[in-house]
N, CA, C and O atoms as a Tinker XYZ file with bonds, in Angstrom:
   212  protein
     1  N    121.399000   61.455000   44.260000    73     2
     2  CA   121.472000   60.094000   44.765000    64     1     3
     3  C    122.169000   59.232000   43.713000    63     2     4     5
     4  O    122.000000   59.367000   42.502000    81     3
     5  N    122.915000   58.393000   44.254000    73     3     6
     6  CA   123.872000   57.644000   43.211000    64     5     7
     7  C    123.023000   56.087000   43.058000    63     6     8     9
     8  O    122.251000   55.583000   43.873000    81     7
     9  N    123.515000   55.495000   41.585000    73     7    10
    10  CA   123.155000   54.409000   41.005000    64     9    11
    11  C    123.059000   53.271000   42.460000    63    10    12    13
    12  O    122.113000   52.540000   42.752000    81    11
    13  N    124.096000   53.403000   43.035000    73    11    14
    14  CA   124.442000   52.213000   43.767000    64    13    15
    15  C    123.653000   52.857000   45.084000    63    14    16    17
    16  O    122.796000   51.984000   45.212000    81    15
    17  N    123.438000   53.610000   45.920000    73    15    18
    18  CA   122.534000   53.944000   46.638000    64    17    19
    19  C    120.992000   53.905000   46.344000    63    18    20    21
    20  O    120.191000   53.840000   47.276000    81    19
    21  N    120.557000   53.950000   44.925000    73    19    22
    22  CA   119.499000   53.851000   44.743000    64    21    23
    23  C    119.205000   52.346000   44.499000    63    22    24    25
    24  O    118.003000   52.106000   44.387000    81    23
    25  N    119.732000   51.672000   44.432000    73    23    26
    26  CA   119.737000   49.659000   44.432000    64    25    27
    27  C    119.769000   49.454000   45.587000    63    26    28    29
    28  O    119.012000   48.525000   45.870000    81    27
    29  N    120.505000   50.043000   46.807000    73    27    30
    30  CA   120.247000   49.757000   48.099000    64    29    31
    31  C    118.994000   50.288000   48.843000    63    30    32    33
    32  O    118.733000   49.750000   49.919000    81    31
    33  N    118.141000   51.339000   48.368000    73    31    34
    34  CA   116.882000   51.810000   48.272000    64    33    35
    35  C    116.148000   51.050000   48.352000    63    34    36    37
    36  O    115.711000   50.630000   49.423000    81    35
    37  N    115.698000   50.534000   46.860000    73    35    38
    38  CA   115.080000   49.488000   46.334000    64    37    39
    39  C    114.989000   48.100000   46.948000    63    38    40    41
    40  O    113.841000   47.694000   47.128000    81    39
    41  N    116.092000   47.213000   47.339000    73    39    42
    42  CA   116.110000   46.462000   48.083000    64    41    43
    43  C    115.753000   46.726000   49.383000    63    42    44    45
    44  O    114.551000   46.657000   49.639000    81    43
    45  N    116.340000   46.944000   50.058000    73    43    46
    46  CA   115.497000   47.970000   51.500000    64    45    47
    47  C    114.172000   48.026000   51.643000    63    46    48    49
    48  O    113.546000   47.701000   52.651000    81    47
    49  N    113.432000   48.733000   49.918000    73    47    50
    50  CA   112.232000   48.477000   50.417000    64    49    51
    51  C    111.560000   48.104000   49.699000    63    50    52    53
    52  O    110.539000   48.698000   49.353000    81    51
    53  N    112.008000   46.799000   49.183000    73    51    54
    54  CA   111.225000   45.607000   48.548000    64    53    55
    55  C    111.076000   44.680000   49.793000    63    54    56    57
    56  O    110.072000   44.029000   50.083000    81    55
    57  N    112.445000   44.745000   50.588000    73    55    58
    58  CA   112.782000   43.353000   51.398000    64    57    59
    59  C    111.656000   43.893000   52.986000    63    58    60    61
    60  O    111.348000   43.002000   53.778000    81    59
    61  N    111.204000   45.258000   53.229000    73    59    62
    62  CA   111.031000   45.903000   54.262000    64    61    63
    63  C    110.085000   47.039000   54.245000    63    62    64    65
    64  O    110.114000   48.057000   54.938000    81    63
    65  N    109.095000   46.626000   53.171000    73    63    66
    66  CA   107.770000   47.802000   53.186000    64    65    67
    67  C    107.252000   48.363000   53.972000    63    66    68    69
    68  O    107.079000   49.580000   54.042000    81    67
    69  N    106.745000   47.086000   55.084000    73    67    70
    70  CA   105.873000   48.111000   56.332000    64    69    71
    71  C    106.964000   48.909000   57.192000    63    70    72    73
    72  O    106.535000   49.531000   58.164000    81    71
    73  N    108.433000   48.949000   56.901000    73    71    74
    74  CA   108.827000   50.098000   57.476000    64    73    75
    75  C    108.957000   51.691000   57.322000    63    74    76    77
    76  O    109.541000   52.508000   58.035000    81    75
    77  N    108.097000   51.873000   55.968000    73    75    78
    78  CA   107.382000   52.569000   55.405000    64    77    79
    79  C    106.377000   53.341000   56.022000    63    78    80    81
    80  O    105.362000   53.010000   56.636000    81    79
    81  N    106.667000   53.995000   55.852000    73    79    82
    82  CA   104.763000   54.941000   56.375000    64    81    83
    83  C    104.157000   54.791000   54.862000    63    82    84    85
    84  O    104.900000   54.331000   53.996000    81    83
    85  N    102.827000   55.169000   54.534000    73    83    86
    86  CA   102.151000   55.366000   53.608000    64    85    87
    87  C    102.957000   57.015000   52.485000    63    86    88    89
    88  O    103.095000   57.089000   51.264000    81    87
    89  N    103.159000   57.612000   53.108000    73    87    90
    90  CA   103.884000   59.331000   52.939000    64    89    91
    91  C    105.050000   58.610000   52.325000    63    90    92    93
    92  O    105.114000   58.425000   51.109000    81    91
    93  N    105.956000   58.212000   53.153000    73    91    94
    94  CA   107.226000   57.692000   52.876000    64    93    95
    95  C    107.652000   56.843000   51.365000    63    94    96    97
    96  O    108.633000   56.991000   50.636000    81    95
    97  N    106.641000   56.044000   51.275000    73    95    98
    98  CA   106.609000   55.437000   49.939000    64    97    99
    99  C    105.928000   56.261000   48.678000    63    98   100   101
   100  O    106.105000   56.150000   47.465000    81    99
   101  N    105.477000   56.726000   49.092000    73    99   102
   102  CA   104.854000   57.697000   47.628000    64   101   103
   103  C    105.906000   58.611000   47.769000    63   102   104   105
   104  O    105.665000   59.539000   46.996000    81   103
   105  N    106.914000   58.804000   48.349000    73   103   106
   106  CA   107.886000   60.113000   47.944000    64   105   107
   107  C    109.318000   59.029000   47.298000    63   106   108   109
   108  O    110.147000   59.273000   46.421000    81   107
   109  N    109.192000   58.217000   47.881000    73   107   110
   110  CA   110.187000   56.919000   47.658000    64   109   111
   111  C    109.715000   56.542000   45.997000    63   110   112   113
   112  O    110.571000   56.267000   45.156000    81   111
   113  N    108.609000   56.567000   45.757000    73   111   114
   114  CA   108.102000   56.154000   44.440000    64   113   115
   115  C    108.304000   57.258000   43.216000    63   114   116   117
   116  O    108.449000   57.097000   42.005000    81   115
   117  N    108.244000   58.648000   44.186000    73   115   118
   118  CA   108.358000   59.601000   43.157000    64   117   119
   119  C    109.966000   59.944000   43.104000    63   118   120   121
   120  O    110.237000   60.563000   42.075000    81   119
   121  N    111.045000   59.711000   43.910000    73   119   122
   122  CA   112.070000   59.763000   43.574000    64   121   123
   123  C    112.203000   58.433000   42.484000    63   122   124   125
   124  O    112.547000   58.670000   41.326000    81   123
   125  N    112.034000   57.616000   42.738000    73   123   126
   126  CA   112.693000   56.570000   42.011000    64   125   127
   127  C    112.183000   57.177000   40.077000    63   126   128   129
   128  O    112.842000   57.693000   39.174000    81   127
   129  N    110.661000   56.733000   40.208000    73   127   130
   130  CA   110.573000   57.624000   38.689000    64   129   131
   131  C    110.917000   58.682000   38.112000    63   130   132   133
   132  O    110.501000   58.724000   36.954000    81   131
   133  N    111.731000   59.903000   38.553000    73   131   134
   134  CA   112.331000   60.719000   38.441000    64   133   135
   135  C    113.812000   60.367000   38.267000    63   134   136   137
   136  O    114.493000   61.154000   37.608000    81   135
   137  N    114.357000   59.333000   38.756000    73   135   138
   138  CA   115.418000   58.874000   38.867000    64   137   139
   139  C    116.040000   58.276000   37.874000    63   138   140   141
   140  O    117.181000   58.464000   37.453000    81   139
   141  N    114.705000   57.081000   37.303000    73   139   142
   142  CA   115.035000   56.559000   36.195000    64   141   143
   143  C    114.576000   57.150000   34.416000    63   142   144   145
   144  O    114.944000   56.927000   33.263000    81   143
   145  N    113.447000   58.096000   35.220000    73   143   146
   146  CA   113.701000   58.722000   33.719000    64   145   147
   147  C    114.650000   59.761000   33.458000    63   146   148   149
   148  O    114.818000   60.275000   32.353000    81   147
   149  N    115.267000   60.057000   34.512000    73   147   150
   150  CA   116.810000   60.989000   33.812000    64   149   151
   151  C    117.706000   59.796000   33.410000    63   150   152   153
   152  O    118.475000   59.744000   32.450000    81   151
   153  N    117.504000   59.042000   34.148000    73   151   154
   154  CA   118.562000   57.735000   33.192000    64   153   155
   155  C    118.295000   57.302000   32.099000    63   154   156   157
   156  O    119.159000   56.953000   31.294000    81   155
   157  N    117.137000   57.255000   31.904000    73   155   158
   158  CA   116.491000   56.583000   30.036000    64   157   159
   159  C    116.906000   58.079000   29.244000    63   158   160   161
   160  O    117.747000   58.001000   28.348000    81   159
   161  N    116.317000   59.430000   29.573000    73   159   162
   162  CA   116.903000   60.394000   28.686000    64   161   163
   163  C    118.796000   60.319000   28.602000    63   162   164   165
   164  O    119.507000   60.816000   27.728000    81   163
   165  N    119.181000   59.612000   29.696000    73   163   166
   166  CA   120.681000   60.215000   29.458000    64   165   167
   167  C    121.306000   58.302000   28.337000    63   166   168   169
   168  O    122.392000   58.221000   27.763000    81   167
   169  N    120.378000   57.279000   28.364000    73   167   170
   170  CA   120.753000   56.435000   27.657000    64   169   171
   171  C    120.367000   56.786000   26.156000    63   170   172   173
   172  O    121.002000   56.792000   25.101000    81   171
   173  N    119.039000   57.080000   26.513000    73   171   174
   174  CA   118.577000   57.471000   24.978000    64   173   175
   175  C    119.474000   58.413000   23.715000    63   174   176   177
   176  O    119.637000   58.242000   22.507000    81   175
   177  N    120.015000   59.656000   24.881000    73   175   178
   178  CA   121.017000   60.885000   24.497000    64   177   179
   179  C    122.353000   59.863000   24.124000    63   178   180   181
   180  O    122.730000   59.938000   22.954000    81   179
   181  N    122.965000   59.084000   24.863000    73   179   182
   182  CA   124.226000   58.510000   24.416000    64   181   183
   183  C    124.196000   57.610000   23.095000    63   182   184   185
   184  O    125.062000   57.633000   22.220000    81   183
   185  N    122.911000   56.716000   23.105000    73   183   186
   186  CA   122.473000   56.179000   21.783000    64   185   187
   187  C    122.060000   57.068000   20.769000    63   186   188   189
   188  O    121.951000   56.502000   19.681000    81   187
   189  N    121.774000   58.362000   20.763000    73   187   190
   190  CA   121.652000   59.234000   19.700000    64   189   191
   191  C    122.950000   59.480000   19.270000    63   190   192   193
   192  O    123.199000   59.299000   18.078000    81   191
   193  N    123.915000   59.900000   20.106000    73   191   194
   194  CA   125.503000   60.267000   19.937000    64   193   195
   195  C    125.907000   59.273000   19.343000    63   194   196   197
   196  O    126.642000   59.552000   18.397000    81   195
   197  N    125.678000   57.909000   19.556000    73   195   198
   198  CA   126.332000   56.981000   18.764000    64   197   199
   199  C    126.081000   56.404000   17.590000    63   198   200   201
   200  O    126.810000   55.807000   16.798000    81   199
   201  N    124.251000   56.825000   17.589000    73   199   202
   202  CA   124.076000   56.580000   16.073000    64   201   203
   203  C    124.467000   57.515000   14.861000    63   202   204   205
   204  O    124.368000   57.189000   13.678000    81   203
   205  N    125.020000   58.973000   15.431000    73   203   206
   206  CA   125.211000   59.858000   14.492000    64   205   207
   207  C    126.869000   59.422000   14.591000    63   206   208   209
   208  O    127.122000   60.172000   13.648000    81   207
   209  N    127.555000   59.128000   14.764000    73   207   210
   210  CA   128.795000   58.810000   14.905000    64   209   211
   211  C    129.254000   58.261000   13.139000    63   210   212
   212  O    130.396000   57.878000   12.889000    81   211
């Protein structure tokens, strides 16, 4: 899932919860935290690269 699909996610279902099932959002919740912690390891990894630079 891409950066910009996952902001349209998010909005979607900030703006539109009860279109949610209960199921739906806990898998919605577990993508997203999965989502963003490969992004903090891949910021963290580029700030390591740059501090050894």
């Amino acid at each position: 899932m891409s950066n910009k699909n996952i902001l349209k996610e998010i909005d979607f279902f900030l703006e539109n919860k009860m279109a949610y099932s209960a199921e739906e959002r806990k898998a919605i919740k577990k993508i997203l935290r999965e989502t963003l912690k490969g992004l903090g390891d891949s910021v963290v990894n580029f700030i390591d690269k740059e501090n050894n630079k």
